[in-house]
PDB file of N, H, CA, C and O in Angstrom:
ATOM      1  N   UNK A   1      26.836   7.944  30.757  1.00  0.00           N
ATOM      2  CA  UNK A   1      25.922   6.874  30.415  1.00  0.00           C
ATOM      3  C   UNK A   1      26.654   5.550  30.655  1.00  0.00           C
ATOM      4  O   UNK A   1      27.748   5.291  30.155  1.00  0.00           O
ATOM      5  N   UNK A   2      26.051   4.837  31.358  1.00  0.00           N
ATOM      6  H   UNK A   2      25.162   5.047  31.765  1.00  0.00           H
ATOM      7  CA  UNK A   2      27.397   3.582  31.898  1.00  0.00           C
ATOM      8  C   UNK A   2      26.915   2.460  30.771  1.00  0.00           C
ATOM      9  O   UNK A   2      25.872   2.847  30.245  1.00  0.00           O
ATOM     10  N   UNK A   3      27.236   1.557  30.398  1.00  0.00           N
ATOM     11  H   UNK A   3      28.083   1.242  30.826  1.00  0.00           H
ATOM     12  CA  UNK A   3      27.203   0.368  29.721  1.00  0.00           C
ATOM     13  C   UNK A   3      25.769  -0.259  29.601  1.00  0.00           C
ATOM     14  O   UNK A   3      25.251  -0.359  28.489  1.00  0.00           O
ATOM     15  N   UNK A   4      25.180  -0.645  30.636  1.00  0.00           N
ATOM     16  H   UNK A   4      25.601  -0.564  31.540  1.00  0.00           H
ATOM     17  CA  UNK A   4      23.742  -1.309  30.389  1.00  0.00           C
ATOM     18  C   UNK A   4      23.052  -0.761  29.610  1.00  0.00           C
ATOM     19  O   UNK A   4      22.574  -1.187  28.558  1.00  0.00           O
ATOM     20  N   UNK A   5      22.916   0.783  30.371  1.00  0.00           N
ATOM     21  H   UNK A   5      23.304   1.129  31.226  1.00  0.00           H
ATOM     22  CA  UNK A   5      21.679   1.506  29.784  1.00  0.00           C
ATOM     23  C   UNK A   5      21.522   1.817  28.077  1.00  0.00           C
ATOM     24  O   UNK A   5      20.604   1.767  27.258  1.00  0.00           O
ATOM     25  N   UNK A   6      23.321   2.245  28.059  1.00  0.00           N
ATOM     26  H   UNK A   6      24.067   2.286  28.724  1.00  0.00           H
ATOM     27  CA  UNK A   6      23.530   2.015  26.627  1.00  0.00           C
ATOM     28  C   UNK A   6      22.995   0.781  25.202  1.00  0.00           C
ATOM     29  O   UNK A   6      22.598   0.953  24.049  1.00  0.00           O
ATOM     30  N   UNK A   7      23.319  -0.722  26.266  1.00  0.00           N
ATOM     31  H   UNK A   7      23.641  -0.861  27.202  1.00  0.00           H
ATOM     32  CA  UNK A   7      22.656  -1.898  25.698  1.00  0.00           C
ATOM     33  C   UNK A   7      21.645  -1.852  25.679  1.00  0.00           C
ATOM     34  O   UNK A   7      21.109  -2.248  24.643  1.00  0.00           O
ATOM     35  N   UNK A   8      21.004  -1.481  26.501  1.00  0.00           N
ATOM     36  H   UNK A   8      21.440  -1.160  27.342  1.00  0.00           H
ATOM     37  CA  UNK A   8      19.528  -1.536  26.535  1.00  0.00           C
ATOM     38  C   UNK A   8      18.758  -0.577  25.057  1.00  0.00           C
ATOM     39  O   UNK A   8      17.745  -0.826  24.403  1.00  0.00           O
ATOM     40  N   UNK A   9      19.658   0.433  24.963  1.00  0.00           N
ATOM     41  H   UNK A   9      20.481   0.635  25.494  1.00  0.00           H
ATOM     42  CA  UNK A   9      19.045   1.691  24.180  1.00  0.00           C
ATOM     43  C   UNK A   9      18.744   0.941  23.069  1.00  0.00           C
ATOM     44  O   UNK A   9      17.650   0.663  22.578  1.00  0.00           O
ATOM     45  N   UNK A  10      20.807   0.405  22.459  1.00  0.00           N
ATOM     46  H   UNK A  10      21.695   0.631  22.858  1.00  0.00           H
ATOM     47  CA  UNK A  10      20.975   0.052  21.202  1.00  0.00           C
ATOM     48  C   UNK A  10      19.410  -1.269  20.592  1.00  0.00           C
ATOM     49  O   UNK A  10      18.666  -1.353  19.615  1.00  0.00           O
ATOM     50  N   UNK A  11      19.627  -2.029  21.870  1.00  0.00           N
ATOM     51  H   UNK A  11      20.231  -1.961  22.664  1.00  0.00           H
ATOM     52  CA  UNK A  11      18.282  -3.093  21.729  1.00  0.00           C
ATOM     53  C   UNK A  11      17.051  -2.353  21.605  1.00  0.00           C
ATOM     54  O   UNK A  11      16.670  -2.564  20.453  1.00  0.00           O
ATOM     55  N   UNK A  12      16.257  -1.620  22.168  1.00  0.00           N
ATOM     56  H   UNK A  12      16.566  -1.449  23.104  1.00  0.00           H
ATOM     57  CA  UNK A  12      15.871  -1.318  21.751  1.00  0.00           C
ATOM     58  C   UNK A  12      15.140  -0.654  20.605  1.00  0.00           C
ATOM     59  O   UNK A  12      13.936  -0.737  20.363  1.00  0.00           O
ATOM     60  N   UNK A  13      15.947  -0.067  20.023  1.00  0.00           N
ATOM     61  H   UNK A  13      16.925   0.000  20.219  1.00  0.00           H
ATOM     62  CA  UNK A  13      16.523   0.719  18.653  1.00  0.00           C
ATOM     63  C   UNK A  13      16.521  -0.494  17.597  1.00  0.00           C
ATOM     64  O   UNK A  13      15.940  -0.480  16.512  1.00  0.00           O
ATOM     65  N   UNK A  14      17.212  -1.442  18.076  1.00  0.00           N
ATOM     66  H   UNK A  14      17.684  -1.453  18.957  1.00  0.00           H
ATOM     67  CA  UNK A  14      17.392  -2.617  17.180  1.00  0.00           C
ATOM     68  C   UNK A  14      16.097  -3.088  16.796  1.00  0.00           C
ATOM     69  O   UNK A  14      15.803  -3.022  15.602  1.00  0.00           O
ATOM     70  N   UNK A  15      15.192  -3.599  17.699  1.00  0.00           N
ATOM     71  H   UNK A  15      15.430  -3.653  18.669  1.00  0.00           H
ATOM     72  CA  UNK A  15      13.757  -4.055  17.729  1.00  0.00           C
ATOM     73  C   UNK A  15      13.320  -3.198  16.750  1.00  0.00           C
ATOM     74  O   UNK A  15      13.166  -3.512  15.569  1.00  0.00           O
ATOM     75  N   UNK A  16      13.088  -1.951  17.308  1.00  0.00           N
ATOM     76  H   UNK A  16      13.213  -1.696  18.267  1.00  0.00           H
ATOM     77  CA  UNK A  16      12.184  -1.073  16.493  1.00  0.00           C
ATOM     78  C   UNK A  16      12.060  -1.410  15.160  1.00  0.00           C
ATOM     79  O   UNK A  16      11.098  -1.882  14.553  1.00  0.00           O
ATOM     80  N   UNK A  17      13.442  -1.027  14.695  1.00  0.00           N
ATOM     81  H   UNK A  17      14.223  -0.643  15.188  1.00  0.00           H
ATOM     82  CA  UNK A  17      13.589  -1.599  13.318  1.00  0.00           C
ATOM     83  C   UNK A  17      13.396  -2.422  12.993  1.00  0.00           C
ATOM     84  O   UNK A  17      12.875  -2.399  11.878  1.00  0.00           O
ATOM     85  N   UNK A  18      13.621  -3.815  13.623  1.00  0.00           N
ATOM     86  H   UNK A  18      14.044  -3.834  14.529  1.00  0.00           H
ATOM     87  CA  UNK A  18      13.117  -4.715  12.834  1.00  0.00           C
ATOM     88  C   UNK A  18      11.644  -5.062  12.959  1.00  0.00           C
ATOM     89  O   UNK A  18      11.178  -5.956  12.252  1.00  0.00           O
ATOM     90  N   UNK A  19      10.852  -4.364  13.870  1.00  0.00           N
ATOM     91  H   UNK A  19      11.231  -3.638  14.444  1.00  0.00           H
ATOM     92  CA  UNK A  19       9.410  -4.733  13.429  1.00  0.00           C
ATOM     93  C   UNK A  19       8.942  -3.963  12.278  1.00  0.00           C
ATOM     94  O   UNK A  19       8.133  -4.354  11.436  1.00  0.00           O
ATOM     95  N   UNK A  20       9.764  -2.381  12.345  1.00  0.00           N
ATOM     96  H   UNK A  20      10.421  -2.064  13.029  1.00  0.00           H
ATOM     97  CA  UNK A  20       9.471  -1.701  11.593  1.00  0.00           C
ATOM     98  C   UNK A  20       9.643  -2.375   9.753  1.00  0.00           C
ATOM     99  O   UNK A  20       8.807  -2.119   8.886  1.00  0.00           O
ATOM    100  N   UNK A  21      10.810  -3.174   9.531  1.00  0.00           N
ATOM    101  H   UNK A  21      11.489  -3.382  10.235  1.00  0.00           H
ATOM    102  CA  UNK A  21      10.391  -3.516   8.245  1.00  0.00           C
ATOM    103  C   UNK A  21       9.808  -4.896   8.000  1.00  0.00           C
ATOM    104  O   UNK A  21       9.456  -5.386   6.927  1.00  0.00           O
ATOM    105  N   UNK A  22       9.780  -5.425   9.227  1.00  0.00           N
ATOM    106  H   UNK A  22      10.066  -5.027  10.098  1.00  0.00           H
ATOM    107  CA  UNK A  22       8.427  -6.279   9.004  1.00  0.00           C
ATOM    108  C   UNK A  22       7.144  -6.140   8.836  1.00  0.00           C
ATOM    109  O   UNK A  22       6.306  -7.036   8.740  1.00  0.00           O
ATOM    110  N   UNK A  23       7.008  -5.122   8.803  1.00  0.00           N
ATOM    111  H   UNK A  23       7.689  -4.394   8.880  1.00  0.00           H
ATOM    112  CA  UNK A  23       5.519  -4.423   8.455  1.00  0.00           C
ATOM    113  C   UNK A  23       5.905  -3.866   7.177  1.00  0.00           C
ATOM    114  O   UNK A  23       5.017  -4.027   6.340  1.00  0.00           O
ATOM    115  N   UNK A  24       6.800  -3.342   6.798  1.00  0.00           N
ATOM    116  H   UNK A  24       7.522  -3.211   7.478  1.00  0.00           H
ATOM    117  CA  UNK A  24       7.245  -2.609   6.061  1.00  0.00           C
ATOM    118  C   UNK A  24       6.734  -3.525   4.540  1.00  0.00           C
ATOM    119  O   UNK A  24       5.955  -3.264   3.624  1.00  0.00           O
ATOM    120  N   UNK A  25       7.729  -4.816   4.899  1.00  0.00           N
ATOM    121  H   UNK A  25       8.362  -5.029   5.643  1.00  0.00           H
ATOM    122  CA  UNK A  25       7.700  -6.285   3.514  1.00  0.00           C
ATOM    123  C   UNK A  25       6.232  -6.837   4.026  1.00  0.00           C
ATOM    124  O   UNK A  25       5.931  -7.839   3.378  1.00  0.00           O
ATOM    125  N   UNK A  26       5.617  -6.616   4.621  1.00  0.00           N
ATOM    126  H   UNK A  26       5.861  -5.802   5.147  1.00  0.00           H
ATOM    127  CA  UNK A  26       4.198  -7.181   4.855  1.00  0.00           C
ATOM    128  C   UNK A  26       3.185  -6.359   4.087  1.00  0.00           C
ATOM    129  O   UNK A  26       2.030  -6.628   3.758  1.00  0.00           O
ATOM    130  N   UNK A  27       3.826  -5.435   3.919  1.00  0.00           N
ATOM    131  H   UNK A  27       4.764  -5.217   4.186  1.00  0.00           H
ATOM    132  CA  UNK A  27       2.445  -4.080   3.476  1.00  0.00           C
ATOM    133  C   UNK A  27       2.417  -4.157   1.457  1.00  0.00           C
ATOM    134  O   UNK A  27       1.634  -4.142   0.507  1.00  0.00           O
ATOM    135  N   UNK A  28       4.261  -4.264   1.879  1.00  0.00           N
ATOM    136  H   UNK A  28       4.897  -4.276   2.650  1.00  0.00           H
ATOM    137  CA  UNK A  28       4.766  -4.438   0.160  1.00  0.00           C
ATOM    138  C   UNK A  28       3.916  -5.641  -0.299  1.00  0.00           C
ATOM    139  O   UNK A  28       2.973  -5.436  -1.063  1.00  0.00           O
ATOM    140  N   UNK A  29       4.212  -6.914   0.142  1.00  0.00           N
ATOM    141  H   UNK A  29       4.978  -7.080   0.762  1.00  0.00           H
ATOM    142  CA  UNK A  29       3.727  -8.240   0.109  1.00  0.00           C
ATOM    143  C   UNK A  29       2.245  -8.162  -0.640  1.00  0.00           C
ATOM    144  O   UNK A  29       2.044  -8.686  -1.736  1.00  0.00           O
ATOM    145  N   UNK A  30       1.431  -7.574  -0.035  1.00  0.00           N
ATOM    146  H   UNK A  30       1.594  -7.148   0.855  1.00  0.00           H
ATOM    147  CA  UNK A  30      -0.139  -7.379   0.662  1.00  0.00           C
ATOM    148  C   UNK A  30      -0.460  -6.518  -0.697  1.00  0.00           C
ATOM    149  O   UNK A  30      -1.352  -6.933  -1.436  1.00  0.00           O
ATOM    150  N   UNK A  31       0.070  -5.635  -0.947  1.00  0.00           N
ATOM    151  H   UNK A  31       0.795  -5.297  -0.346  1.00  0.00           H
ATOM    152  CA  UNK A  31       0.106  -4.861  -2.190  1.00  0.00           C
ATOM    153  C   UNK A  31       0.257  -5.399  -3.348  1.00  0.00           C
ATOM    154  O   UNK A  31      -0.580  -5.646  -4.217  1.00  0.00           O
ATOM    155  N   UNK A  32       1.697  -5.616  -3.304  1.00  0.00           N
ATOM    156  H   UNK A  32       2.376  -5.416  -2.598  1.00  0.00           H
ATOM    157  CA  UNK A  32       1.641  -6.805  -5.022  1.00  0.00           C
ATOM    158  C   UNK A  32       0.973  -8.174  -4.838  1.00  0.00           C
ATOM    159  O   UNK A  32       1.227  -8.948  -5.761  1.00  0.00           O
ATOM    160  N   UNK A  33       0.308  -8.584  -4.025  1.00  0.00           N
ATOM    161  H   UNK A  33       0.102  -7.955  -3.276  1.00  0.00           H
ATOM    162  CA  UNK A  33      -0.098 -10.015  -4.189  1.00  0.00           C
ATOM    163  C   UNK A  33      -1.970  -8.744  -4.542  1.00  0.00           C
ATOM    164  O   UNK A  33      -2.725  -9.212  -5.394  1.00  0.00           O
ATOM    165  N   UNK A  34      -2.255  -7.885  -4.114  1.00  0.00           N
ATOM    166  H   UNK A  34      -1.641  -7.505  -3.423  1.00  0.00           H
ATOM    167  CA  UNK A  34      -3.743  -7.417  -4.547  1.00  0.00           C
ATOM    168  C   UNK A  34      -3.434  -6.962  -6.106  1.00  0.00           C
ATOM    169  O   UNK A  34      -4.331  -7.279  -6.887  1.00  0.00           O
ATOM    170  N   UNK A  35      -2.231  -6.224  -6.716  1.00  0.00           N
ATOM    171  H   UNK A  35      -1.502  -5.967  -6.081  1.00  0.00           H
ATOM    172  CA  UNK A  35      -2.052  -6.048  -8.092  1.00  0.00           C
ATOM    173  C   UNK A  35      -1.825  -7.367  -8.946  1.00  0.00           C
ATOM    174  O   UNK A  35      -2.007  -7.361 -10.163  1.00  0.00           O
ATOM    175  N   UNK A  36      -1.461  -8.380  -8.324  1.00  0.00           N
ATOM    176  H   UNK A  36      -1.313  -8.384  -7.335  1.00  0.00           H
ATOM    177  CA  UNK A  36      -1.465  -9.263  -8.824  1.00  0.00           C
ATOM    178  C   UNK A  36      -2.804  -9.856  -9.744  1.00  0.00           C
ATOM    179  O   UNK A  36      -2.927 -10.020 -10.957  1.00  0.00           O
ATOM    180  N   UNK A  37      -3.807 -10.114  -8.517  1.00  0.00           N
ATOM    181  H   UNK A  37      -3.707  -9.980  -7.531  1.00  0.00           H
ATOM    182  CA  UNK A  37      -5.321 -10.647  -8.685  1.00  0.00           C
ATOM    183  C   UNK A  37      -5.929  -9.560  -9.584  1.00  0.00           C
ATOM    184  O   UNK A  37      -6.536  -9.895 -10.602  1.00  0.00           O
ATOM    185  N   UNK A  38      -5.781  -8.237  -9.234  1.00  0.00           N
ATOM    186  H   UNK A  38      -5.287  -7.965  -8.407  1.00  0.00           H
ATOM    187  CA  UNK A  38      -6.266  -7.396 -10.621  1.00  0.00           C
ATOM    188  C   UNK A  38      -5.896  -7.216 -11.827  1.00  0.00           C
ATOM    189  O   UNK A  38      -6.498  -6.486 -12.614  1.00  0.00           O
ATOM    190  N   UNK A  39      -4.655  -7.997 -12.145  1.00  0.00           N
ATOM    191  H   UNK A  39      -4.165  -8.590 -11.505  1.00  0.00           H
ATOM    192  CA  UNK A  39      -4.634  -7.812 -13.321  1.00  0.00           C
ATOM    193  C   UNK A  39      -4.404  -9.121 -13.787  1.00  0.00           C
ATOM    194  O   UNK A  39      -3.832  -9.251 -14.869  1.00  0.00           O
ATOM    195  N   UNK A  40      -4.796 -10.221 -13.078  1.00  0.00           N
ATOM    196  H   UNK A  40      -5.261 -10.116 -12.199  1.00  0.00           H
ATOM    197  CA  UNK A  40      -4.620 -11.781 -13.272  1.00  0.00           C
ATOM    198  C   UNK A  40      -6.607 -11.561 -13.853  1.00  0.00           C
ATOM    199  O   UNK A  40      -7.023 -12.076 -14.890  1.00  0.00           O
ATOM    200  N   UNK A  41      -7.505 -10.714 -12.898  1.00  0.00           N
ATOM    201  H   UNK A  41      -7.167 -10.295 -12.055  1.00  0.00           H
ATOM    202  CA  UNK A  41      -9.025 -10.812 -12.955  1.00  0.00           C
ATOM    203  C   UNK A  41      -9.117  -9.833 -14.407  1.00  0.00           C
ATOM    204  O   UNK A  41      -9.941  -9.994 -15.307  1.00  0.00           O
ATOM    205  N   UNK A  42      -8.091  -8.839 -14.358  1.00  0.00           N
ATOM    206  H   UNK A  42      -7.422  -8.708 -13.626  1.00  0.00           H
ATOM    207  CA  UNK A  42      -8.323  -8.413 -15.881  1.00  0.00           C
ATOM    208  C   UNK A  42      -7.878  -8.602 -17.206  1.00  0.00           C
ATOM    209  O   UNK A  42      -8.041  -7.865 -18.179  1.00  0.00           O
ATOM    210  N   UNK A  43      -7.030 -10.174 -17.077  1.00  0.00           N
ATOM    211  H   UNK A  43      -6.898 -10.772 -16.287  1.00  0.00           H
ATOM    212  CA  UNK A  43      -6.522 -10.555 -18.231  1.00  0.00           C
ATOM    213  C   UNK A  43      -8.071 -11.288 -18.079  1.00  0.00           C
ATOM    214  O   UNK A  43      -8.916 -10.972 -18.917  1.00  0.00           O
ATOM    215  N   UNK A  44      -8.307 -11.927 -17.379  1.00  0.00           N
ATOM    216  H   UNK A  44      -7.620 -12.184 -16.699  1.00  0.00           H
ATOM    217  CA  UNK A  44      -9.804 -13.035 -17.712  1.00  0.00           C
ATOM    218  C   UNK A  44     -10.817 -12.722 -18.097  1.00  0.00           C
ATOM    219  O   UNK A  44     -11.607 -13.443 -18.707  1.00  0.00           O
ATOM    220  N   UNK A  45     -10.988 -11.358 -17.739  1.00  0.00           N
ATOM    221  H   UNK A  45     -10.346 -10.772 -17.243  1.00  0.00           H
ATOM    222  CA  UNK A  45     -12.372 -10.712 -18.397  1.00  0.00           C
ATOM    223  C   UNK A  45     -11.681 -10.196 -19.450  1.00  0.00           C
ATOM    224  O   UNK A  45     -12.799 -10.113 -19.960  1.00  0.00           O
ATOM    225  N   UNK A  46     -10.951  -9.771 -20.274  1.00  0.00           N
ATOM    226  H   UNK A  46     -10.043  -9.839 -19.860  1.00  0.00           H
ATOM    227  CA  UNK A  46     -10.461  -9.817 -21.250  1.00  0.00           C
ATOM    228  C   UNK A  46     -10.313 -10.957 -22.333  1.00  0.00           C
ATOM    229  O   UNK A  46     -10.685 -10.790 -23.495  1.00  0.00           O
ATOM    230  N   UNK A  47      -9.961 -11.681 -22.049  1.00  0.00           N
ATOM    231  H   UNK A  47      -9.658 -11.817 -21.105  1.00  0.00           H
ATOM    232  CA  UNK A  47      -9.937 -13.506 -22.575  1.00  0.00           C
ATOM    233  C   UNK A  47     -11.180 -13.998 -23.189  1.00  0.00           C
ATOM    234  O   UNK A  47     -11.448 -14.486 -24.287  1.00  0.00           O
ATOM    235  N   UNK A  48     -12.035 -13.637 -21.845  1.00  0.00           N
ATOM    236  H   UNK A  48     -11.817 -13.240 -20.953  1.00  0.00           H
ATOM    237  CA  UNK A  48     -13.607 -13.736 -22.050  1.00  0.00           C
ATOM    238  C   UNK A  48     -13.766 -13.662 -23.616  1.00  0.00           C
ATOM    239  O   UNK A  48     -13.722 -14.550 -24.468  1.00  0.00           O
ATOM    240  N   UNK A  49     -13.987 -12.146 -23.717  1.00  0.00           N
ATOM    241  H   UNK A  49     -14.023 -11.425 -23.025  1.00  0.00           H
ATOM    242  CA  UNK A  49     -14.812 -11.438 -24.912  1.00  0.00           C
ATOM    243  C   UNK A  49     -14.199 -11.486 -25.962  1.00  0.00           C
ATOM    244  O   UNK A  49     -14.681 -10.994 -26.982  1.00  0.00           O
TER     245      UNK A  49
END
């Protein structure tokens, strides 16, 4: 395996990953910001009554 192809691999490989946990903290994100609003919407209807 001579040198480039090798660079090329590792880059590759590299990318992956990092889109991979950019989706990863996007999904997390996306999640606690929706648990957030449900239990921010169920302290208020709570408050309410």
């Amino acid at each position: 395996m001579n040198k480039s192809l090798f660079t090329v691999l590792i880059s590759v490989v590299g990318g992956v990953a990092a889109v991979t946990a950019a989706v990863t903290a996007f999904l997390i994100f996306k999640n606690k910001q929706k648990k957030d609003e449900e239990e921010l919407e169920h302290y208020l209807d709570n408050s309410i009554q």
